[in-house]
C-alpha positions as CSV (number, residue, x, y, z in Angstrom):
1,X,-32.1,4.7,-24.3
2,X,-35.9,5.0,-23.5
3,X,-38.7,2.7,-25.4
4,X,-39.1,5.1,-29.2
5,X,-36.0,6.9,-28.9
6,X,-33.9,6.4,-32.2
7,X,-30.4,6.1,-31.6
8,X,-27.8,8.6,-33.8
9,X,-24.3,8.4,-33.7
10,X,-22.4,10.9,-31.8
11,X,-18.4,11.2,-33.1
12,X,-17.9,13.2,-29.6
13,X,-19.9,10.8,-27.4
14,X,-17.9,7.8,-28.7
15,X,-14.7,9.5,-29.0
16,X,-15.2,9.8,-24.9
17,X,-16.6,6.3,-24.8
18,X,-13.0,5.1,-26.4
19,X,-10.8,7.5,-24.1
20,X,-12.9,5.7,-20.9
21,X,-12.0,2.4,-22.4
22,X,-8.3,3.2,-22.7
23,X,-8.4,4.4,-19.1
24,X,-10.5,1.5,-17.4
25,X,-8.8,-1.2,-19.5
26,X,-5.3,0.2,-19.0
27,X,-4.9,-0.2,-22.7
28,X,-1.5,1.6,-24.7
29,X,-2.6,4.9,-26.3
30,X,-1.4,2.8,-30.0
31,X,-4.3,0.5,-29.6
32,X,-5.8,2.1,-31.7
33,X,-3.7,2.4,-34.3
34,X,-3.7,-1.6,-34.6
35,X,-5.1,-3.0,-37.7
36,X,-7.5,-5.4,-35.8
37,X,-9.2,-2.5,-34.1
38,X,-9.3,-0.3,-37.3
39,X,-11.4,-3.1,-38.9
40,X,-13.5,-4.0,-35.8
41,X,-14.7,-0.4,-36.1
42,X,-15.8,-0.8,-39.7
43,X,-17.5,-3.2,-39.3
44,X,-19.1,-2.5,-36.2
45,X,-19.7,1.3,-36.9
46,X,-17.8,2.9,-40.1
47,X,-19.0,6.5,-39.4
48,X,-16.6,6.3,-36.7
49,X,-13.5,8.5,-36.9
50,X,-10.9,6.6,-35.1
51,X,-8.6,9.3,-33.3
52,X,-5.0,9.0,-33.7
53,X,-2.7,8.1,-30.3
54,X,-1.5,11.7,-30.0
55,X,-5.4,13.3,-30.3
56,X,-6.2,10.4,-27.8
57,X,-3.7,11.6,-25.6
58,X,-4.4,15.2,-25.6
59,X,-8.3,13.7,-24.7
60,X,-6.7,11.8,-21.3
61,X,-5.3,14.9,-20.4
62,X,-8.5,16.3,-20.3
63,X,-10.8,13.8,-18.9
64,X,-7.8,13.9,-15.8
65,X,-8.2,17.5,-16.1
66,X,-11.8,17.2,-15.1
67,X,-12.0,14.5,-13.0
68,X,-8.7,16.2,-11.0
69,X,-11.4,19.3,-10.4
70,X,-14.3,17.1,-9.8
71,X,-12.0,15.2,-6.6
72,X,-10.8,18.6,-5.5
73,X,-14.5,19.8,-5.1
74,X,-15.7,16.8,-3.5
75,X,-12.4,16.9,-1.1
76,X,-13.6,20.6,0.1
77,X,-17.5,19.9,0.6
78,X,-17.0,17.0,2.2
79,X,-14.3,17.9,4.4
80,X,-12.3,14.9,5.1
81,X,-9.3,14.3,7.3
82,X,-7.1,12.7,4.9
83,X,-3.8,9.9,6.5
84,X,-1.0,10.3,3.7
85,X,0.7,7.4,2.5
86,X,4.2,6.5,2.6
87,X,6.4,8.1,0.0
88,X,10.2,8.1,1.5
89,X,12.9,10.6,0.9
90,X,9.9,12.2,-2.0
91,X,8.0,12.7,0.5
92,X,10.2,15.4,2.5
93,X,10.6,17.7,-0.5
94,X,7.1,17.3,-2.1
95,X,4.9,16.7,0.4
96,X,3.6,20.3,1.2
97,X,3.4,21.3,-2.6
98,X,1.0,18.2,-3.1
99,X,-1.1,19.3,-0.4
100,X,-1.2,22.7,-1.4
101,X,-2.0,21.5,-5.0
102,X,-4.6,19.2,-4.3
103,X,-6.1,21.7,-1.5
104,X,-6.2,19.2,0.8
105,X,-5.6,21.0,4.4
106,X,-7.2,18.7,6.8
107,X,-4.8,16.3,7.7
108,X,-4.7,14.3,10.5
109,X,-2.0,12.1,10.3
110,X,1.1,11.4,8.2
111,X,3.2,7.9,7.8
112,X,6.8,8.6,7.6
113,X,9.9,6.4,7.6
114,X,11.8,6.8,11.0
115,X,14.8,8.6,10.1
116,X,15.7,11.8,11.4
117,X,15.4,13.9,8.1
118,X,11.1,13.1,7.7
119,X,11.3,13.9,11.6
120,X,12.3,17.4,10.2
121,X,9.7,17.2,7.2
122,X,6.6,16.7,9.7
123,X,7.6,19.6,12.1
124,X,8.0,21.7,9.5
125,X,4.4,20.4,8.2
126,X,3.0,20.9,12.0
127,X,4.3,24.6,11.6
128,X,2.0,24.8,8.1
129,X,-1.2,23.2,9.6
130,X,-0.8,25.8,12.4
131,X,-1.1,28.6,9.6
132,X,-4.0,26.8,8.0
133,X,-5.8,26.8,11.5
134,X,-6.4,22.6,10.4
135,X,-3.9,21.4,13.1
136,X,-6.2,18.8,15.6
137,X,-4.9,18.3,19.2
138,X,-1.9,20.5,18.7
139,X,-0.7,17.9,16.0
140,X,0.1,15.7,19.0
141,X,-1.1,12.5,16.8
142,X,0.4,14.2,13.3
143,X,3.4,11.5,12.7
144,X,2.9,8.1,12.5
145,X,6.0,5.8,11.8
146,X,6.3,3.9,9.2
147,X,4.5,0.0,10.2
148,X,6.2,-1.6,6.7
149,X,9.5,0.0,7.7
150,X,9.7,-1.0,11.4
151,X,9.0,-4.5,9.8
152,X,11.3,-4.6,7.5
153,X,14.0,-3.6,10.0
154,X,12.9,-6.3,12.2
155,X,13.0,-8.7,9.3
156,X,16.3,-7.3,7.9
157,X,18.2,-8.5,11.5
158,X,17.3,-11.8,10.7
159,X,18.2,-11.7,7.0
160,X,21.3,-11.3,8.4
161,X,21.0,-14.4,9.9
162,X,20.2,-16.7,6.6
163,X,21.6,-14.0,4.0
164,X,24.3,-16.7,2.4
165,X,21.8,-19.2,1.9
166,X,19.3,-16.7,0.4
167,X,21.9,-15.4,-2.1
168,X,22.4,-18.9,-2.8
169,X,19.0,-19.6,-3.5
170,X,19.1,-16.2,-5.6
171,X,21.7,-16.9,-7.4
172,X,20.4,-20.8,-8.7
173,X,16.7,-19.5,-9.6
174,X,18.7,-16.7,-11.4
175,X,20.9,-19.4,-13.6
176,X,17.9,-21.5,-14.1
177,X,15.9,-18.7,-15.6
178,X,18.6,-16.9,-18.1
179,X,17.7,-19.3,-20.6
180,X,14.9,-21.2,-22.3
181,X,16.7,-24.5,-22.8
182,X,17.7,-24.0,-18.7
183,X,14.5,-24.0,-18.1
184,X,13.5,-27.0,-20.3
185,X,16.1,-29.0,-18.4
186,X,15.2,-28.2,-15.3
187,X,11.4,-29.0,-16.3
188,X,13.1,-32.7,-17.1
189,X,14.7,-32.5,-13.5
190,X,11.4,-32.0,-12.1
191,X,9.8,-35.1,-13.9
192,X,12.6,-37.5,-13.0
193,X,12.2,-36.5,-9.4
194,X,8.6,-36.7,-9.6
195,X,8.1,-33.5,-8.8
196,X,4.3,-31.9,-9.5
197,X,4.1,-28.6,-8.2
198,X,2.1,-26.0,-9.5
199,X,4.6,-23.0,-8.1
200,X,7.6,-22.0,-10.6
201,X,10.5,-20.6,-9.8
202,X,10.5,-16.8,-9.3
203,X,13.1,-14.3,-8.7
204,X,12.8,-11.6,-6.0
205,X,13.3,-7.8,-6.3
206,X,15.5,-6.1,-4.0
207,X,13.2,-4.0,-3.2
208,X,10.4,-6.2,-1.5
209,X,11.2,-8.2,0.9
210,X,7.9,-10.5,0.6
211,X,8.8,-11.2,-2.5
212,X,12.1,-12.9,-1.3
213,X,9.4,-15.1,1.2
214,X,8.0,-15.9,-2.5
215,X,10.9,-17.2,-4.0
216,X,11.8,-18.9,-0.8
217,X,8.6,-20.6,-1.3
218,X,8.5,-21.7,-4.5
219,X,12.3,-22.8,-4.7
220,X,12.0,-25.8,-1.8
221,X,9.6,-28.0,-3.3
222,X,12.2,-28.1,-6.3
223,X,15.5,-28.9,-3.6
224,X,15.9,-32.5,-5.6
225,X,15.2,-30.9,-9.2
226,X,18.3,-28.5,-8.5
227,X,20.5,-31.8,-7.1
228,X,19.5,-33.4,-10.3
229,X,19.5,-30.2,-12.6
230,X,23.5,-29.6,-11.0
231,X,24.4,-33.1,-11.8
232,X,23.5,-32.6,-15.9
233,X,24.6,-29.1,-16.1
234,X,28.2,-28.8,-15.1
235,X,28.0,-24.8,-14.9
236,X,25.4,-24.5,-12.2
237,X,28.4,-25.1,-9.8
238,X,30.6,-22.9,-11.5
239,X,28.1,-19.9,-11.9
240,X,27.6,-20.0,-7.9
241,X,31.3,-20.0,-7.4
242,X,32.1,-17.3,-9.5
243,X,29.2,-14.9,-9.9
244,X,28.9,-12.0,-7.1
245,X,25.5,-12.0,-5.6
246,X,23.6,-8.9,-5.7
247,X,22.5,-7.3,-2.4
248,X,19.5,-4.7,-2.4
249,X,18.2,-3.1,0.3
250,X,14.7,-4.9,1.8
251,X,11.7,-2.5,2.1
252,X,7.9,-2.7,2.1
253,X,5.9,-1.9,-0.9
254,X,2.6,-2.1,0.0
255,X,0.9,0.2,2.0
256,X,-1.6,-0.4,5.0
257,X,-4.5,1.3,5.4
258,X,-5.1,3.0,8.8
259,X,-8.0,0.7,10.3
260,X,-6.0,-2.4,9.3
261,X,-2.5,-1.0,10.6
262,X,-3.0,-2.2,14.6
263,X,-4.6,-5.4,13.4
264,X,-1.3,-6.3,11.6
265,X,1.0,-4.9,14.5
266,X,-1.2,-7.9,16.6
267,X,-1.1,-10.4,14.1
268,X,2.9,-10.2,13.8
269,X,3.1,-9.7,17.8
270,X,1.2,-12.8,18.0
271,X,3.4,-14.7,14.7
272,X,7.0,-13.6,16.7
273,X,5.5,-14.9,19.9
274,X,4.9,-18.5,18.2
275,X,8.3,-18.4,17.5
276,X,9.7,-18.2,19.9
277,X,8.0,-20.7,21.5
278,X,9.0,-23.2,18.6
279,X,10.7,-26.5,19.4
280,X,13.3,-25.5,16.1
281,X,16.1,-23.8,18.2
282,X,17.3,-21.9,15.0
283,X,13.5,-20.2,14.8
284,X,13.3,-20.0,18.0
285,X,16.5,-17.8,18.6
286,X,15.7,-15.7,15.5
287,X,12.4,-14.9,17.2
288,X,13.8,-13.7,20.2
289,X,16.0,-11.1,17.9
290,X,12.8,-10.0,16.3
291,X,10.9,-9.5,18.8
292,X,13.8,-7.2,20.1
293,X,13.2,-4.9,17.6
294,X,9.4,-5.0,17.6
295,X,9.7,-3.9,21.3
296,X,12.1,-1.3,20.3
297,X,9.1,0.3,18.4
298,X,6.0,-0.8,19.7
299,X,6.7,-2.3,23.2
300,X,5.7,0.8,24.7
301,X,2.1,1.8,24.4
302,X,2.1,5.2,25.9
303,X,4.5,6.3,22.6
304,X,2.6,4.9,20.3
305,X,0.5,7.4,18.2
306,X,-3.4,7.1,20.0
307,X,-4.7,7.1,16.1
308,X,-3.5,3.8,15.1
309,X,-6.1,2.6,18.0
310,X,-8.8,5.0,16.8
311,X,-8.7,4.3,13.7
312,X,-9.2,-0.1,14.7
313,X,-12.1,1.1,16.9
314,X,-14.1,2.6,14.0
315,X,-13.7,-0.4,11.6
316,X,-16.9,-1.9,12.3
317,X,-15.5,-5.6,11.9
318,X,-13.0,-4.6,15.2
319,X,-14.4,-2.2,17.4
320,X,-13.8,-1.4,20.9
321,X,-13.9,-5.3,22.0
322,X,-11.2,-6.6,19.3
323,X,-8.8,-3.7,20.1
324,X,-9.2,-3.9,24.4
325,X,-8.4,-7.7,24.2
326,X,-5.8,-7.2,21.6
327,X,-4.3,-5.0,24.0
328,X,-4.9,-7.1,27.1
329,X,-3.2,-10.0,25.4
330,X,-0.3,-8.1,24.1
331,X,0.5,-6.0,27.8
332,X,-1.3,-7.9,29.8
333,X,-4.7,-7.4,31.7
334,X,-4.1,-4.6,33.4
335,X,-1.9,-2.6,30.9
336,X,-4.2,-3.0,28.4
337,X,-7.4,-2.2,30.4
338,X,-5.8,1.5,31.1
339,X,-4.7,1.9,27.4
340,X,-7.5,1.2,26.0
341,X,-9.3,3.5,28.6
342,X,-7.2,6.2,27.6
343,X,-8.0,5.6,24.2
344,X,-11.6,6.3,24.7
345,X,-10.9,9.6,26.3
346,X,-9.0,10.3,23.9
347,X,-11.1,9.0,21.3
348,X,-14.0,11.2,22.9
349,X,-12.1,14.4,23.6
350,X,-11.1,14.2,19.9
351,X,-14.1,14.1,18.1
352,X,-15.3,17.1,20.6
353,X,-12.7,19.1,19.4
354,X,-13.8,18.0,15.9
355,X,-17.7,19.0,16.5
356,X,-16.4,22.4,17.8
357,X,-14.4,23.5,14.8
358,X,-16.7,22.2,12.4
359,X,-20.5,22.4,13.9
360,X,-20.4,26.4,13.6
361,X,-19.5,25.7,9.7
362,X,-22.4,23.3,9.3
363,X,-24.8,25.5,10.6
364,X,-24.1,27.9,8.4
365,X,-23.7,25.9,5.2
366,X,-27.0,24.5,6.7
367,X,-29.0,28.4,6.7
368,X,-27.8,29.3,3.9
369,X,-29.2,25.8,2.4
370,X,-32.5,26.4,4.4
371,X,-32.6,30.2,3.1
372,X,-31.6,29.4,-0.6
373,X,-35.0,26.6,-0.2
374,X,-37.5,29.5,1.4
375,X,-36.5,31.6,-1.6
376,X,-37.0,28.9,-4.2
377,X,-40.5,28.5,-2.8
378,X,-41.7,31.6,-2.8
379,X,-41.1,32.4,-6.4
């Protein structure tokens, strides 16, 4: 508000103001509903008609309404390639009717698990893109497979390898955890063994695999609270011999962006490698059968999809230099000197393919811009 304006009150304006809050604050629709907010806005500003969770609703669903149009719009004048994210199973029985209903029709890649049923899903996408006159390079660099699932195969073989002692680990967070005065005991155990951490003890999902790491972590600085805690608590032992551990299934839950997905394939080339090389037999032999896998999948260059590279070259922190050494040191110096050659050609050969379809668009969008102007001035 300017210098001499006078402020009114607008029921509309603030009613929008209150739906943004909600949005950006992540706050439950019955917020407002409480009896602390009902009296904040009474005092604050009393003219104020607080909406009730239902009206607030039906206001989301418009301001998602709008914004949904005002993304579509800015999706089809900018005309971006968009690289979809990993969605699973979903994915294969979705994945067109999202596309079509978000009118996005310039894809350039898409990251699917490797099973044979999404190898299905993508060829029939290919087939689409063809009708939509949108497919790049004959949709040679169209499926990318999935980087968290290759990983958590990888890390799955050696699960197998330490999966009693996990569940056992599981199993004693689990007992510790099902009740406050568990807790408070083993809190006691961890002051008698002097014990002054600042992790706690966490349980994992089944689901993500890092978070097992995370309980792993946390649970061995307290290996002499649990010796203590199973001394003074008679059914630790008992709950570990009788309860069935529960297996889930390991996967990644956290997506990688394109320019960061080579930089990670490096980084866990380069951790396996270490590994290996490490004086503890035990880790060493586990990174030999993990670095089996990660051959399997990315030990041969000339199958891996081009756009992984591209897409490293064009984040300005990497560029060309990080991603030619990266591969140097990964294939060696003369291997990776001829990839990453080929990647420029095909880097360049791309983006002239790109200028062709798209420069005759521009040029029109461009005259009629130019002609819309000339009018506007002579009037």
């Amino acid at each position: 508000m300017g210098d001499g304006e006078i402020w009114t009150f607008d029921q509309e304006v603030s009613r929008k103001a209150l739906v943004e809050m909600l949005i950006l604050d992540e706050l439950p629709f019955r917020f407002v509903e409480k009896e602390g907010f009902k009296k904040f806005m009474k005092k604050t500003q009393p003219l104020f008609q607080v909406p009730s969770r239902r009206t607030l609703t039906r206001d989301c669903y418009v301001v998602f309404g709008e914004e949904r149009q005002k993304f579509i719009k800015y999706l089809k004048e900018t005309s971006p390639r968009v690289v979809t994210s990993h969605k699973g199973d979903e994915m294969a029985r979705c994945i067109i009717k999202c596309l079509l209903d978000w009118k996005l029709e310039k894809i350039i890649t898409i990251t699917v698990d490797n099973a044979s049923s999404n190898d299905v899903m993508v060829k029939e996408l290919h087939k689409q893109m063809v009708n939509w006159g949108s497919n790049m390079k004959c949709g040679n660099h169209l499926h990318v497979r999935c980087m968290a699932h290759i990983l958590n195969l990888i890390v799955q073989d050696v699960m197998k390898e330490v999966g009693p002692s996990i569940k056992r680990v599981r199993q004693m967070v689990k007992y510790v955890r099902q009740s406050a005065a568990r807790i408070r005991k083993f809190a006691e155990c961890c002051e008698l063994k002097n014990i002054d951490s600042k992790k706690s003890l966490c349980l994992d999902v089944s689901t993500r695999w890092n978070s097992t790491y995370l309980m792993l972590d946390a649970a061995q600085h307290f290996e002499s609270a649990f010796d203590r805690f199973d001394l003074e608590d008679g059914g630790l032992s008992t709950y570990l011999a009788t309860h069935v551990c529960k297996d889930g299934s390991i996967a990644g839950s956290l997506y990688v962006t394109s320019n960061g997905h080579f930089e990670d394939i490096v980084e866990l080339h380069n951790h396996l490698r270490e590994c290996m090389e490490d004086d503890d037999l035990f880790l060493a032999k586990m990174g030999e059968k993990m670095i089996e896998k990660f051959v399997k999948y990315w030990g041969a260059p000339e199958k891996m999809n081009k756009v992984i590279f591209i897409a490293s070259i064009l984040d300005p922190r990497n560029k060309l230099e990080y991603v030619g050494a990266a591969l140097e040191d990964m294939f060696g110096d003369e291997k990776g000197s001829e990839i990453k050659d080929e990647v420029v050609t095909y880097m360049k050969s791309m983006f002239e393919e790109y200028v062709a379809k798209f420069s005759n668009a521009s040029r029109r969008t461009s005259s009629l811009s130019d002609s819309s102007s000339s009018n506007t001035s002579t009037k």
